[in-house]
Backbone as CSV, one residue per row, in Angstrom:
resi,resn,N_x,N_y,N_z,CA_x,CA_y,CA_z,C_x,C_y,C_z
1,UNK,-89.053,29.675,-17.383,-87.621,29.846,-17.244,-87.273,31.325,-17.289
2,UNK,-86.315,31.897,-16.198,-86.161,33.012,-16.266,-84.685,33.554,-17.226
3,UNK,-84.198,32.503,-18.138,-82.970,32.727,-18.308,-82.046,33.263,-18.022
4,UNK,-81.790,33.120,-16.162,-80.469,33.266,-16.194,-79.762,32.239,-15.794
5,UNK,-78.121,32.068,-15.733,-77.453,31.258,-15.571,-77.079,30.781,-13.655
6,UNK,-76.956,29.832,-13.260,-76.920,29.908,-12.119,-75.320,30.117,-11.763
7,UNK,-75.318,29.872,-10.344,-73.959,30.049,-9.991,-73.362,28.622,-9.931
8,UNK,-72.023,28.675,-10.598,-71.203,27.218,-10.848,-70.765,27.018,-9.551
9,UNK,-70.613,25.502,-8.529,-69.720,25.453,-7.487,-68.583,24.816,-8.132
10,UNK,-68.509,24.544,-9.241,-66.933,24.730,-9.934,-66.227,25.981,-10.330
11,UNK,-65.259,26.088,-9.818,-64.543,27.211,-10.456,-63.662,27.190,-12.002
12,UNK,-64.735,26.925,-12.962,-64.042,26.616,-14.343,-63.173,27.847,-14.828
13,UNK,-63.655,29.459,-14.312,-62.346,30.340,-14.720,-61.041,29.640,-14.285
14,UNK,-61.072,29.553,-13.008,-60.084,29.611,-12.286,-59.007,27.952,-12.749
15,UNK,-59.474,27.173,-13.111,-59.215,26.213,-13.984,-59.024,26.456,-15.338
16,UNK,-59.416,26.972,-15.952,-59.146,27.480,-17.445,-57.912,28.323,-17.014
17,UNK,-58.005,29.468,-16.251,-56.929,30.026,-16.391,-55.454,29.418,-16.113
18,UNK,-55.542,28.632,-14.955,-54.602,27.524,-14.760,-53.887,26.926,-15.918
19,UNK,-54.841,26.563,-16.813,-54.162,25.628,-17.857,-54.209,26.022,-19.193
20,UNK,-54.226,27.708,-19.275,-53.648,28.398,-19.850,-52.619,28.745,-19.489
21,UNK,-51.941,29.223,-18.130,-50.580,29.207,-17.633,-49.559,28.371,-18.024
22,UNK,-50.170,27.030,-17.553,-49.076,26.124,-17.977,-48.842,26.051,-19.412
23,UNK,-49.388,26.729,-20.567,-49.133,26.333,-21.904,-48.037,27.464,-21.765
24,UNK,-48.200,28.591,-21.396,-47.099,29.305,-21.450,-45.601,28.717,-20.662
25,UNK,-45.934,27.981,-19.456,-44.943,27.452,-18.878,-44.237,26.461,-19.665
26,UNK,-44.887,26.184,-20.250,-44.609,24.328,-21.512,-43.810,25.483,-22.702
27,UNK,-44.272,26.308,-23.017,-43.497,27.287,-24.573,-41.850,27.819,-24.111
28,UNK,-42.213,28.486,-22.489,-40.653,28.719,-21.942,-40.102,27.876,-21.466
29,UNK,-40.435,26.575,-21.195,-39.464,25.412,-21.007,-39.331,24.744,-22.167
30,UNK,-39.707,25.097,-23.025,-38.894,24.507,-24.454,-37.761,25.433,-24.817
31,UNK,-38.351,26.652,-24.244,-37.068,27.854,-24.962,-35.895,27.241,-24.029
32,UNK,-36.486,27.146,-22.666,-35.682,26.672,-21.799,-34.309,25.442,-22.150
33,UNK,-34.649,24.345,-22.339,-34.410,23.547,-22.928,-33.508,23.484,-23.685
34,UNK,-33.972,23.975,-25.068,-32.969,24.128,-26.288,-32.052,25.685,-25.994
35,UNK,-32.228,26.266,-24.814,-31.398,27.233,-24.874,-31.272,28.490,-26.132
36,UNK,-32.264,28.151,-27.056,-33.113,29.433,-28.179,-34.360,29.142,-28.327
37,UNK,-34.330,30.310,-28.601,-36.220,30.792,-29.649,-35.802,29.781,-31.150
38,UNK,-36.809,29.162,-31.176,-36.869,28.684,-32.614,-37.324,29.762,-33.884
39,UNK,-36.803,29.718,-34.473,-37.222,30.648,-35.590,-37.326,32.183,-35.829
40,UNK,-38.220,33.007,-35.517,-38.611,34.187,-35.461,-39.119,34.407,-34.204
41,UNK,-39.638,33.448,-33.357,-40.727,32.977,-32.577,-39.684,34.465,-31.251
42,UNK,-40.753,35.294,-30.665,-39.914,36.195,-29.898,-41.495,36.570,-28.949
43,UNK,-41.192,36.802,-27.209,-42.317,36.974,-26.805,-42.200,38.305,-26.116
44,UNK,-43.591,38.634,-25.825,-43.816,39.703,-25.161,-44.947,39.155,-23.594
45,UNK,-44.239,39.315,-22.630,-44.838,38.508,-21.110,-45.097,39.843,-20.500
46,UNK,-46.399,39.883,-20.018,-46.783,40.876,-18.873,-47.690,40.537,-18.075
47,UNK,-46.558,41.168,-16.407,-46.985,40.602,-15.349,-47.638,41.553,-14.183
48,UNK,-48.002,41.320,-13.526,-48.407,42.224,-12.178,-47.026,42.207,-11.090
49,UNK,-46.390,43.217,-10.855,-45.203,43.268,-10.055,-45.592,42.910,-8.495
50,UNK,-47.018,43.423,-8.180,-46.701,43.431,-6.844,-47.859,42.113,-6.345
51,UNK,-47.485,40.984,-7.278,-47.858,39.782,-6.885,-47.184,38.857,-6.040
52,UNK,-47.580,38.055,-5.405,-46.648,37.837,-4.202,-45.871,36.286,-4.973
53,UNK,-44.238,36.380,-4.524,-43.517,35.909,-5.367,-42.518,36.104,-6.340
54,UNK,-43.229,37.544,-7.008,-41.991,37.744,-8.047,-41.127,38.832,-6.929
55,UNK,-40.107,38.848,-7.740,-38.790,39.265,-7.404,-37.933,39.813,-8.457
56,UNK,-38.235,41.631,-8.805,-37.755,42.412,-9.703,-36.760,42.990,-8.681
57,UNK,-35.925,43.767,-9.389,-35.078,44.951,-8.822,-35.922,46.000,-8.608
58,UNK,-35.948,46.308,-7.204,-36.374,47.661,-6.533,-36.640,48.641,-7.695
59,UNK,-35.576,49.452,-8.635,-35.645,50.001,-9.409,-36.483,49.910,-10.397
60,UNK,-37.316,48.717,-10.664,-38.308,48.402,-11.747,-39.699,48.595,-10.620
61,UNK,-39.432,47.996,-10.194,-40.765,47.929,-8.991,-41.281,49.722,-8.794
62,UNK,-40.397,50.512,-8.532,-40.778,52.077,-8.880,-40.806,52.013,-10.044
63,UNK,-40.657,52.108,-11.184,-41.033,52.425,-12.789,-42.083,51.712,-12.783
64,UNK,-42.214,50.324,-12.539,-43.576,49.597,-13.027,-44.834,48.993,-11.503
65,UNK,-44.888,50.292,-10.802,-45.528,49.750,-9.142,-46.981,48.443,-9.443
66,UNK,-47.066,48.434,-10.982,-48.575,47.884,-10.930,-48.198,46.548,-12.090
67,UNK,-47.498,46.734,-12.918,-47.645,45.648,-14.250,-46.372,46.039,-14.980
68,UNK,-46.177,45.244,-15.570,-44.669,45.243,-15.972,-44.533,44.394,-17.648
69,UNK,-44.174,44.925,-18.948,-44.211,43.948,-20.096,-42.673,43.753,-20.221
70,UNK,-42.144,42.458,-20.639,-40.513,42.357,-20.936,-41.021,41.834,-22.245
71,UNK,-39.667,41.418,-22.876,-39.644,40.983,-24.574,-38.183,40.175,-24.515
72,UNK,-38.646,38.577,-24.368,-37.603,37.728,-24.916,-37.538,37.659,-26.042
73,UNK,-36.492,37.996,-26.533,-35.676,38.233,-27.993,-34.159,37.411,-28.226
74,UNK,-33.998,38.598,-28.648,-32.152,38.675,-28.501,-31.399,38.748,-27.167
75,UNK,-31.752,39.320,-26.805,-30.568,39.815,-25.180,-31.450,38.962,-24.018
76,UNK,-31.143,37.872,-23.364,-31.441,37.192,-22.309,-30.733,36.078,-22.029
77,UNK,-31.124,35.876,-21.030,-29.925,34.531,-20.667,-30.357,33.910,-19.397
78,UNK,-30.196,33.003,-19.132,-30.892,32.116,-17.550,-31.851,31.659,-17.801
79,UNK,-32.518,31.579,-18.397,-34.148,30.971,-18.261,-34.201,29.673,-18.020
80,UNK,-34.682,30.154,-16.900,-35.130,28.516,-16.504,-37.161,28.860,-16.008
81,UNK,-36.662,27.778,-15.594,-38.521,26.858,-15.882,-39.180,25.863,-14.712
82,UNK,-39.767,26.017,-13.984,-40.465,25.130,-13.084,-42.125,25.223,-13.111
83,UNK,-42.838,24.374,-12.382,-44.369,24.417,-12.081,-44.773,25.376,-11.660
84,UNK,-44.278,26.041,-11.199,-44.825,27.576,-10.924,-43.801,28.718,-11.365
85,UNK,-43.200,28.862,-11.343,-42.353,30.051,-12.330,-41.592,29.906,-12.914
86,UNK,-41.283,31.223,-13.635,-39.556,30.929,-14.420,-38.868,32.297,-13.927
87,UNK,-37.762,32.143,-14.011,-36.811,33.229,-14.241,-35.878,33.429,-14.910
88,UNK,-35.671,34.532,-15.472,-34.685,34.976,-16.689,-34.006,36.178,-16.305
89,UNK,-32.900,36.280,-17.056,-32.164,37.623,-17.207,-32.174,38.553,-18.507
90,UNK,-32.695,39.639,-18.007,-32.621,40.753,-18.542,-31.617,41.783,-18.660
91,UNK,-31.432,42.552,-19.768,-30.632,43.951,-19.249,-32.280,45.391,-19.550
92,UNK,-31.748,46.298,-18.474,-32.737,47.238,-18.505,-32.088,48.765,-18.375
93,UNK,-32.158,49.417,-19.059,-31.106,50.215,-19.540,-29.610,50.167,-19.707
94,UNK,-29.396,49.231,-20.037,-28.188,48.422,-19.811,-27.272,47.795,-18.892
95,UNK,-28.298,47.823,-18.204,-28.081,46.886,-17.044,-28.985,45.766,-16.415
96,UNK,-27.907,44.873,-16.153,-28.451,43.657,-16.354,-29.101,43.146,-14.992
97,UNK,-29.982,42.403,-15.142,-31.071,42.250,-13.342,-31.675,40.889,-13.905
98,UNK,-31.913,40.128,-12.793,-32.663,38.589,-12.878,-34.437,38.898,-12.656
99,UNK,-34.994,38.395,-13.534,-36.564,38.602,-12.380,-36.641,37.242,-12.523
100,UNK,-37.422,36.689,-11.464,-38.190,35.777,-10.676,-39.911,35.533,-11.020
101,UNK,-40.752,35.332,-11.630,-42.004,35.653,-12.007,-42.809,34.540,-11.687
102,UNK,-43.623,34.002,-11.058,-44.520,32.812,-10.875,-45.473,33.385,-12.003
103,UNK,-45.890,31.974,-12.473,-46.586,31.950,-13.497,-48.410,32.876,-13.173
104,UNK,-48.882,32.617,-11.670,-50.109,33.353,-11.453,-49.694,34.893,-11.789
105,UNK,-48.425,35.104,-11.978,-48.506,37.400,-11.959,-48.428,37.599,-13.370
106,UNK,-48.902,36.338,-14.641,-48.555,36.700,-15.801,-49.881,37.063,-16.440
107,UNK,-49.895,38.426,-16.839,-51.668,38.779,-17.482,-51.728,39.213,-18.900
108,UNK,-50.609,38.366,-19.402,-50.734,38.081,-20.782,-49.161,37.908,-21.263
109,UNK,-49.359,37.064,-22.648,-48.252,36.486,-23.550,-48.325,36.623,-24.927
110,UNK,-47.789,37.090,-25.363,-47.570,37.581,-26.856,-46.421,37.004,-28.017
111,UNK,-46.583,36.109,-28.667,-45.847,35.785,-29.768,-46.011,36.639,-31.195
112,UNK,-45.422,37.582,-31.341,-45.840,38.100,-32.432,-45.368,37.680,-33.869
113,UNK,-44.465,36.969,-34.100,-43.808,36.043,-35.075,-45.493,34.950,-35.514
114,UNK,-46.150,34.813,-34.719,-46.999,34.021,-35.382,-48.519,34.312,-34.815
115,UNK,-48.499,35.582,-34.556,-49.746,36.796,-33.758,-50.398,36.000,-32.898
116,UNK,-49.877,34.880,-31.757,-50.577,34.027,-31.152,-50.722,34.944,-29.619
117,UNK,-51.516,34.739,-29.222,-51.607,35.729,-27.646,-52.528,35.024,-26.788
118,UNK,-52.573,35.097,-25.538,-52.477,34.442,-24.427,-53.480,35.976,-23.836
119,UNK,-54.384,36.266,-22.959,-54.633,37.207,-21.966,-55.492,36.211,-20.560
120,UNK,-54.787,36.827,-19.341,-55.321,36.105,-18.189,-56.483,37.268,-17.822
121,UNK,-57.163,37.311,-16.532,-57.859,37.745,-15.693,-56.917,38.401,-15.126
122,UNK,-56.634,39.464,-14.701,-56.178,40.580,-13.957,-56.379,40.292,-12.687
123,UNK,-55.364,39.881,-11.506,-55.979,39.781,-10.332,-56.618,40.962,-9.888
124,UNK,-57.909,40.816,-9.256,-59.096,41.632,-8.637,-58.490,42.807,-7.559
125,UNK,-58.424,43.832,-7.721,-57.963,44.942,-6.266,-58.803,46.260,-6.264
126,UNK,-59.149,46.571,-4.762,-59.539,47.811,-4.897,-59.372,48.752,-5.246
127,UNK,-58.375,49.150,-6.453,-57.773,50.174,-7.108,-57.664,50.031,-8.582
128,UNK,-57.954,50.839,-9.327,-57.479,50.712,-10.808,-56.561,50.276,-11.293
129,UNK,-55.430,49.807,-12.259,-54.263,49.911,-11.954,-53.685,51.091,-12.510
130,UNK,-52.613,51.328,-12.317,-52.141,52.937,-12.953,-51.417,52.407,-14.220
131,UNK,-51.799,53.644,-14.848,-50.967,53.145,-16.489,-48.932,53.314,-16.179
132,UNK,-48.964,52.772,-16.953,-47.328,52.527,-16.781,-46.207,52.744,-18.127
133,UNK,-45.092,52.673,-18.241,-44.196,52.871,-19.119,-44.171,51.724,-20.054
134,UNK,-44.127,51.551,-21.084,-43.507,50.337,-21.549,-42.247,50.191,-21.038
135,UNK,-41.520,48.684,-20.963,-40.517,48.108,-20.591,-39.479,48.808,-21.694
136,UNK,-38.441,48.450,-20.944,-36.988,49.264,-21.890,-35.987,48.497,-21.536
137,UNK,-36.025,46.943,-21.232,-35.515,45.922,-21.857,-34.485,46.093,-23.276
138,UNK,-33.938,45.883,-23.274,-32.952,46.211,-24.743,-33.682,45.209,-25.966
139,UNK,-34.417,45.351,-26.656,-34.890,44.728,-27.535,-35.887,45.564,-28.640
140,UNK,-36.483,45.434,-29.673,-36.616,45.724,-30.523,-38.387,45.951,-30.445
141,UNK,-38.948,47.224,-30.910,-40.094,47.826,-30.332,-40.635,47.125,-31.937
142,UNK,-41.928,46.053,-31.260,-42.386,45.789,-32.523,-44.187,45.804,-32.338
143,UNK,-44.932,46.415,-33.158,-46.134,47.060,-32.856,-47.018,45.490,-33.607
144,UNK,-47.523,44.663,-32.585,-48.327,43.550,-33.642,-49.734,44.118,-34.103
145,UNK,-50.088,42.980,-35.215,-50.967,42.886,-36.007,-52.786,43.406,-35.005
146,UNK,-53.572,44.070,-35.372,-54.510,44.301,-34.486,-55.850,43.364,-35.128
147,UNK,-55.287,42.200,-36.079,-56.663,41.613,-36.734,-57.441,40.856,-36.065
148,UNK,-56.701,40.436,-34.618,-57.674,39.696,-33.630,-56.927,38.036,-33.823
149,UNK,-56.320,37.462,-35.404,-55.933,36.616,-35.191,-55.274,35.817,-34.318
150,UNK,-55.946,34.108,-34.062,-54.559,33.560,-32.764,-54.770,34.488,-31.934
151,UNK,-55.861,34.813,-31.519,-55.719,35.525,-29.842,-56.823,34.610,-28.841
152,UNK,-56.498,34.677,-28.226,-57.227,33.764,-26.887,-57.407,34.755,-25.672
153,UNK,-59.053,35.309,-25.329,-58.760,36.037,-24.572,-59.862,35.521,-23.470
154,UNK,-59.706,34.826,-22.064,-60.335,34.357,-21.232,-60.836,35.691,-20.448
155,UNK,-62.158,35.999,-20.034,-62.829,36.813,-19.319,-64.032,36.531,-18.608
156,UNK,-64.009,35.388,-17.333,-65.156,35.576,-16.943,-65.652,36.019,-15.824
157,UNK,-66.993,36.436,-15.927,-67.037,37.563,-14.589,-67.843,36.998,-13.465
158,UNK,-67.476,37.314,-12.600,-68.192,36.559,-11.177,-69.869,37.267,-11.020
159,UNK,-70.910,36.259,-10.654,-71.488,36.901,-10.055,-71.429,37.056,-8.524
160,UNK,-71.989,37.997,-7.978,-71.707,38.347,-6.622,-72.874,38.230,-5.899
């Protein structure tokens, strides 16, 4: 045996990652739903902007050309919820804009009220991505816990 692994003709990333999405889709259609965050419970969602589907304001799309983090908190409103995306309202320097987000441009979810986190696979491109600003969303800059707890981080790599 030469121990290595062969190549799967299942695509179990690509399935895992799937149904990691929808748990996030199932958490914002509850927020959805009851129309609040239960408790403390407050998220941090970051997406890839120039995934095909979402729909930011021009003006974010230059600040964030590659990935984008928001923070449902306090200040939002609209959220709604379907099988493939949600959309919510934001204000962003105090002004207020809708985004549109399908659930494939989300490359990670952050509950820091209960240090639970979510990280996807980065869709694949011939370019690095460029580092970017944090979001400036009107909400409250909160630095989480780095103990690793409640984190879920899916990474698997193709062979070629």
């Amino acid at each position: 045996m030469t121990g290595t692994v062969p190549d799967s003709l299942i695509p179990y990333d690509e399935i895992v990652q799937e149904a990691l999405r929808a748990v996030v889709g199932r958490v914002l259609g509850s927020v959805a739903s009851s129309q609040a965050l239960p408790g403390t419970h407050h998220f941090y969602i970051t997406f890839k902007t120039q995934v095909p589907g979402v729909e930011i304001p021009q003006r974010l799309i230059e600040r964030f050309p590659d990935e984008m983090t928001i923070v449902l908190q306090h200040k939002f409103w609209d959220l709604r919820v379907d099988d493939e995306r949600f959309s919510v309202g934001l204000t962003f320097n105090q002004v207020p804009a809708t985004l549109n987000i399908p659930f494939s441009a989300i490359t990670g979810f952050h509950d820091p009220a209960v240090n639970f986190e979510l990280r996807f696979q980065a869709q694949e491109g011939p370019d690095e991505p460029e580092p970017h600003d944090e979001a400036e969303n009107d909400g409250p800059t909160i630095t989480p816990a780095d103990d690793g707890s409640n984190v879920v981080s899916v990474d698997f790599k193709r062979k070629k």
